[in-house]
Every structure is written in C-alpha cells, then in structure tokens.
C-alpha positions as CSV (number, residue, x, y, z in Angstrom):
1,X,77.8,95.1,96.1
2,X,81.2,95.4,94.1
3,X,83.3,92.5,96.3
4,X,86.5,94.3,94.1
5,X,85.8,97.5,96.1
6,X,87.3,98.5,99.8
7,X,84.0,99.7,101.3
8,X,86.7,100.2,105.1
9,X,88.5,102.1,103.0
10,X,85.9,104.6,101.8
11,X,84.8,105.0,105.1
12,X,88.4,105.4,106.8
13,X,87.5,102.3,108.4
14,X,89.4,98.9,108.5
15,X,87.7,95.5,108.8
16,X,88.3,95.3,112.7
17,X,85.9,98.3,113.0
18,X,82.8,98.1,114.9
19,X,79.4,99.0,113.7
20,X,79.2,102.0,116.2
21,X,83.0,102.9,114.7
22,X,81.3,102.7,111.1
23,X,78.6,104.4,111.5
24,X,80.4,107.3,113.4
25,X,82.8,107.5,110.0
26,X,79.9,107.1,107.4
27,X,78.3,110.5,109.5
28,X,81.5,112.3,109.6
29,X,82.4,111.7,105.8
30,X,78.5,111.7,104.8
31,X,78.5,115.7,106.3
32,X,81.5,116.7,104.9
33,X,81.0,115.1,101.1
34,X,76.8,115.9,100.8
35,X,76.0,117.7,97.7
36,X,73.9,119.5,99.7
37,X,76.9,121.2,101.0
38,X,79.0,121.6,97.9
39,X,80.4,118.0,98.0
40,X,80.7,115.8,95.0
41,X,77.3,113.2,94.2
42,X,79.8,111.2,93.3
43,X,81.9,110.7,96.0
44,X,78.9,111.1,98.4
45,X,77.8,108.1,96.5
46,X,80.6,106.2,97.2
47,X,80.5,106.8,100.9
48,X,76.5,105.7,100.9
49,X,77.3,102.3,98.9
50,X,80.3,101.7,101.4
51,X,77.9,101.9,104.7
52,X,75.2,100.5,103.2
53,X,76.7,97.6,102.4
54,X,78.6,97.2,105.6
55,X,75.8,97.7,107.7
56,X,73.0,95.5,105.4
57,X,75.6,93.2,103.6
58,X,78.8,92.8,105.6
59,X,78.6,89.0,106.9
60,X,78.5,88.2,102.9
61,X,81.2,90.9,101.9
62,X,83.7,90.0,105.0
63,X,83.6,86.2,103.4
64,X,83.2,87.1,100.0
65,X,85.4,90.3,99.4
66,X,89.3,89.8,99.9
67,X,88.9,92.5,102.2
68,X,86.9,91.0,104.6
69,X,88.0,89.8,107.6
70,X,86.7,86.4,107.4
71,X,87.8,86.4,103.6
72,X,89.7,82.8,102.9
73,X,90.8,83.0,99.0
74,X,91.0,78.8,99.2
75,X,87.2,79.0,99.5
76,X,87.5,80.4,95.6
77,X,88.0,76.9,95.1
78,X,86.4,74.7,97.1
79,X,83.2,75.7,96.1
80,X,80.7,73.2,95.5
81,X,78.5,74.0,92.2
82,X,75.7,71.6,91.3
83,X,76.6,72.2,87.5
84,X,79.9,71.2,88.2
85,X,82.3,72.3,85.8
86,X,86.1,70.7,85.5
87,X,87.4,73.3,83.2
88,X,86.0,76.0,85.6
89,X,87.2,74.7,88.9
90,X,90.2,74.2,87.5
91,X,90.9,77.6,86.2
92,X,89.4,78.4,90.0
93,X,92.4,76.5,91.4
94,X,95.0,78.3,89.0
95,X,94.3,81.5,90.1
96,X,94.5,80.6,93.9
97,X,97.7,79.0,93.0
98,X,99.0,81.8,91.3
99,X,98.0,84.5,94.3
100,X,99.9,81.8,96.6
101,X,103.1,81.1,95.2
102,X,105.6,83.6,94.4
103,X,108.4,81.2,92.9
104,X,108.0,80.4,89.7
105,X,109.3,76.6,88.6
106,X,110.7,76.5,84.8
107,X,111.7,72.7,83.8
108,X,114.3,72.4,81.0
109,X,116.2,70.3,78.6
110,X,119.9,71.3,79.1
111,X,121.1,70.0,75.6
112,X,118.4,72.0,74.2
113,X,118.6,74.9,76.2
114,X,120.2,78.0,74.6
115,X,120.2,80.8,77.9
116,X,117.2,82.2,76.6
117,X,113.6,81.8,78.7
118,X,110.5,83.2,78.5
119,X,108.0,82.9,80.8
120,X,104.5,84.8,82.4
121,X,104.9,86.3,85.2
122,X,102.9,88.8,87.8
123,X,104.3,92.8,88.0
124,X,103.8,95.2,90.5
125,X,100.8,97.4,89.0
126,X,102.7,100.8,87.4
127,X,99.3,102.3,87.2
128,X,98.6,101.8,91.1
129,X,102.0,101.3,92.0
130,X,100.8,97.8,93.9
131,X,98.3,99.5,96.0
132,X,95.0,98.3,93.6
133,X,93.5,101.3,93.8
134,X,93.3,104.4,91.5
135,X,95.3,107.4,91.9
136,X,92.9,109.9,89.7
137,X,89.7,110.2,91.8
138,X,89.6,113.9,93.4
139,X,89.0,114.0,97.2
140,X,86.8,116.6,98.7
141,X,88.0,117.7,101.8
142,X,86.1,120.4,104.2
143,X,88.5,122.6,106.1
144,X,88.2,124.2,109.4
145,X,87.1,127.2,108.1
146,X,84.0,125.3,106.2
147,X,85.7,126.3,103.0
148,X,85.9,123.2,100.5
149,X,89.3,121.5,98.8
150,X,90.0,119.4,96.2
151,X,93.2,117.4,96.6
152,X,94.0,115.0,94.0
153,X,94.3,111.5,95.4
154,X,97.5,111.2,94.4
155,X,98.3,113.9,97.0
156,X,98.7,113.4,100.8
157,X,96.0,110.7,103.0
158,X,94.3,112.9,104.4
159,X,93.7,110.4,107.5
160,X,97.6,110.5,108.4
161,X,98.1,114.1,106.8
162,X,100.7,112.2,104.4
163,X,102.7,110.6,107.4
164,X,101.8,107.0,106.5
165,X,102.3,106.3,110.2
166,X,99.1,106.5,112.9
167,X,99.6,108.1,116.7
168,X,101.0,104.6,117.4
169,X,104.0,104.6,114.7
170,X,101.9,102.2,112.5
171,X,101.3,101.9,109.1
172,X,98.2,104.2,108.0
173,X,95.5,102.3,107.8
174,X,93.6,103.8,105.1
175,X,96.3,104.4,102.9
176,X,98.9,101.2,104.1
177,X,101.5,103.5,105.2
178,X,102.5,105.2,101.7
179,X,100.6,108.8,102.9
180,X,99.0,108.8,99.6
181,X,95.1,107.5,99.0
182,X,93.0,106.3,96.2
183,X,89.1,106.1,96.4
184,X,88.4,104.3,93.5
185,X,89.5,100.2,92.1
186,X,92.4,100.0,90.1
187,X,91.0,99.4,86.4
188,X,94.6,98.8,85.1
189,X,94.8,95.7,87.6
190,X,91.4,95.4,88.7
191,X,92.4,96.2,92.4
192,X,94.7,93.3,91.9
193,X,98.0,95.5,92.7
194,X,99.6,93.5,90.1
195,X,99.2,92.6,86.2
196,X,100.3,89.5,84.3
197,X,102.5,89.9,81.7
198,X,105.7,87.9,79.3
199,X,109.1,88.0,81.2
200,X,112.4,87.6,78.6
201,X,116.0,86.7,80.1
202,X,118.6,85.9,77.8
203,X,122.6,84.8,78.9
204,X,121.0,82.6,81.6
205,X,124.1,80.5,83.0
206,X,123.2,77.2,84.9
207,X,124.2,75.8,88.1
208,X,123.4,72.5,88.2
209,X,120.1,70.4,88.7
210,X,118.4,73.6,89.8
211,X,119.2,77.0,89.1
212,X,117.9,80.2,91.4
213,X,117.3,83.2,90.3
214,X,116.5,86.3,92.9
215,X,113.7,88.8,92.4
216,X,112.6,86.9,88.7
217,X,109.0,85.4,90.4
218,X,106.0,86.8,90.5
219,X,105.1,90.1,92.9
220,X,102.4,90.3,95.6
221,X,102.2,92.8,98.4
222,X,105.5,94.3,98.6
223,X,107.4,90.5,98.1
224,X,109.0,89.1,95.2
225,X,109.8,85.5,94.9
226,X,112.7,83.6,92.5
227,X,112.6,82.2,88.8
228,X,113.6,78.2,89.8
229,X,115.2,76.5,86.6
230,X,115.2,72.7,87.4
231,X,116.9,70.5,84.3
232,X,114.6,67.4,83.2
C-alpha cells in the first residue's frame, strides 16, 4: 500500500464511494484494461492494487493516506513513538506547518536591510501543474465498437469527456475539474502538487513595522498566500 497513491482515483472513484460503488468501478475498468483483452499489465495492475487495497486495506488508507476521508494531517505529528525522537517530531511538526500556512513571516533589521530578500518558498509543481499526479502515463480506453485507444493522459478525462464539470455543473471528480487526468504520482513533487525551492526579490520598499507582499507565500491547492516583512 503506496499512501502517496489515489487508489479513488484509479478506480474513477472518490473517497465518499461505497463499497458496492467500488466494486462496480474496479469491474467496469478491470474488463476494459485486462491483458487478456489487449489492455496494458500495467495499468490493469494499477486498477487491481487500487481495489485491493480499498476493499482489504481502506480503514488504514482513509486515516493514513491524505486522500482518505478520515485523513487528519495533524495526526503526522501527534504521533506517539516509544523511541521518541525530538529531532524527528520536530521535523514532523515543520512539515505540518508548512502544508498549513501559506504566509510566509521574514523578520528584519531595517538599518541593515538593503531591499534584497531571499527566502524558501513552496511553487505550484510545473511538471504536474499542481495536480500531483503525472501527465505521461497512457490511458487505455475501449470504445463502443470494442476497438482499443490510447490517449495520452495529458489529453481529455475520459470520465467528464474533457468538460471538467459532472451532470450536476461540478468539478470532475476524477480529474478536479481541469478535463485532463493522470494515473500515476507526481515524481517531480511526489504527488505533493508543489516543490520547494529559493525565492529572490530585490528593490523591496518598506512600509512600516510590517510590510505585505501579495502572491510572494507559499502555493497549495489553487491559493497563494503573502511574503510578511515585520522589522525587529
């Protein structure tokens, strides 16, 4: 069990889907991708470690895996270890802290400071484009006429037929409303959707005690938060 991996997603599931709901999905996608009918091993091996760990393993996966629906990230650090390590827990709380807030807080000395900053800061993902998931895999898709296609994944979700919207005007589920799908985890991000890097501003003007700066934070999910320069 790969708690970095969307099992819902492979199935064309969502975390609110019931067992009968998964199990009608894993048959559906199971028929269309078995070698045995011209599908890839690969992906058919994909769709088998999906259901069987939602079936065997999903209590564990729905608390473990972000994905889950009983996932709570706060547990990352609350976890009680008998070898109890300080330098591990509190790397544990960093990177809950870092997933939470989006601001990022710079203190200064303003007779020292020269406009210039440098700072880390979290990116949308250019390889995945925020999504966490990788846009190379090759979906196998069995048309009407039993004849088999290969659409890159980068092309239309086949689940919405590239819409990004559901009957009900809603975000896609399987592909989060952008009408374009990925099987596979991110390996650029590690599903993350976003990637740590060194942000460089130079000619920074301040406004007093605390200086705001829009869209300079870190990126998670589609939001952005500000770079806050407080003076010391």
């Amino acid at each position: 069990m790969n708690l970095n991996i969307n099992y819902y997603s492979i199935l064309g599931a969502n975390n609110q889907s019931t067992e009968k709901e998964l199990k009608k999905f894993y048959y559906k996608l199971s028929m269309e991708h078995h070698p045995d009918r011209g599908g890839s091993q690969e992906v058919f091996a994909q769709i088998s470690e999906a259901y069987t760990v939602l079936s065997e393993k999903r209590t564990e996966y729905d608390k473990k895996s972000k994905f889950g629906k009983d996932y709570n990230e706060l547990e990352e650090f609350f976890k009680i270890d008998m070898e109890y390590n300080h330098k591990e827990a509190e790397k544990a709380y960093d990177d809950v802290k870092k997933r939470e807030i989006l601001d990022i807080i710079v203190t200064i000395d303003p007779e020292t400071f020269d406009g210039t900053l440098e700072f880390p800061r979290y990116v949308l993902c250019k390889t995945c484009k925020g999504t966490g998931r990788s846009m190379s895999a090759k979906i196998q898709i069995k048309g009407t006429d039993g004849k088999i296609k290969w659409f890159e994944s980068d092309d239309e979700c086949f689940i919405c037929e590239g819409e990004g919207k559901d009957r009900n005007n809603q975000n896609c589920f399987y592909c989060d409303g952008k009408g374009k799908v990925g099987i596979n985890p991110c390996k650029t991000c590690e599903s993350k959707g976003r990637t740590l890097g060194k942000q460089k501003l130079k000619d920074i003007k301040l406004t007093g005690d605390e200086t705001r700066i829009e869209s300079m934070g870190h990126w998670s999910r589609g939001r952005v938060g500000s770079l806050i320069i407080k003076t010391n």
